[in-house]
C-alpha positions in Angstrom: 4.7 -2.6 -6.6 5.6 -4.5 -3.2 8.3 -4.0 -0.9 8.6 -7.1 1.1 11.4 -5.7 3.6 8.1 -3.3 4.9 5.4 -4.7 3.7 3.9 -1.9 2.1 2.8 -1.7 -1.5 3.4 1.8 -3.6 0.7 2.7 -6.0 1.9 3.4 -9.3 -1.6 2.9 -10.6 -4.8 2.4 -9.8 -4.2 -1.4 -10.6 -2.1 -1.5 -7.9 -4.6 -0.9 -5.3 -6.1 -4.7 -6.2 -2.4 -5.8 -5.1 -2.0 -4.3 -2.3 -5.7 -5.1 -0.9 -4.4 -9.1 -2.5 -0.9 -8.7 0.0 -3.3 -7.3 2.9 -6.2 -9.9 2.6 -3.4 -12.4 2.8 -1.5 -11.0 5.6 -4.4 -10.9 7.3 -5.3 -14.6 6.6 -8.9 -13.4 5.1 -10.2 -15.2 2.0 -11.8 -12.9 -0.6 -15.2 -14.6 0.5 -14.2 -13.0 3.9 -12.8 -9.9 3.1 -15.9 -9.2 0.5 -18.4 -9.9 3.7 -16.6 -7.7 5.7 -16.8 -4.7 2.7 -20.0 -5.3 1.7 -18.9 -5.9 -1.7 -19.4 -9.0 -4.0 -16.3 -11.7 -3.8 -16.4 -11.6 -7.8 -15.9 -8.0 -7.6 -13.1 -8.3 -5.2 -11.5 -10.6 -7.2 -11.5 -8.7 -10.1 -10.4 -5.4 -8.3 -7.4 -7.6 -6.9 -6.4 -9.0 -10.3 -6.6 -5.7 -11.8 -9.5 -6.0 -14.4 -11.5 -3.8 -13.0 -10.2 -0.4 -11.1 -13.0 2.0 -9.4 -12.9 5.4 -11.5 -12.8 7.8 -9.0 -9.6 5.8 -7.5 -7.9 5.8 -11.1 -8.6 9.5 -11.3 -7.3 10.2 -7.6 -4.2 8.2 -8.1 -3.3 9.7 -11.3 -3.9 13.4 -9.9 -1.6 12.4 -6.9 1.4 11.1 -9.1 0.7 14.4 -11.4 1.5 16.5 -8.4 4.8 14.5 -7.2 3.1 12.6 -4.9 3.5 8.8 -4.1 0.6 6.3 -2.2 1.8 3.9 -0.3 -0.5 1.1 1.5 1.0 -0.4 4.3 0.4 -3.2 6.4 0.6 -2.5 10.2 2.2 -4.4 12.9 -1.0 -6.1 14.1 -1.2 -9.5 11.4 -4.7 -10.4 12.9 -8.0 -10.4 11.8 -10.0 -7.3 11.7 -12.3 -6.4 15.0 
């Protein structure tokens, strides 16, 4: 879920996470060819972590843990906009 007025994305699942990596790509004016580059990943596994079909396990496991114990995960953009260094 996104909060616009901070930019930050709460992760209510581990679905979520492919949002907020979506909001922070964009931000950041990266495509997901750049942003796969700079991972190390495949761009058709980016785009399927951002739109949710597919969610590392260990992250689903870790998120749902966190929420279990009261806890909320936030991802949130910094004041820098650039690109990475």
């Amino acid at each position: 879920m996104r909060n616009p007025s901070d930019r930050s994305w709460t992760l209510s699942s581990a679905e979520d996470f492919g949002r907020a990596i979506a909001g922070v790509r964009q931000a950041r004016n990266l495509t997901q060819s750049d942003l796969a580059e700079l991972a190390g990943i495949r761009e058709n596994y980016l785009a399927k972590l951002e739109a949710g079909t597919v969610t590392p396990i260990v992250l689903a496991r870790v998120v749902r843990a966190l929420r279990r114990m009261g806890a909320t995960v936030t991802v949130t953009i910094g004041q820098d906009d650039g690109p990475p260094r």
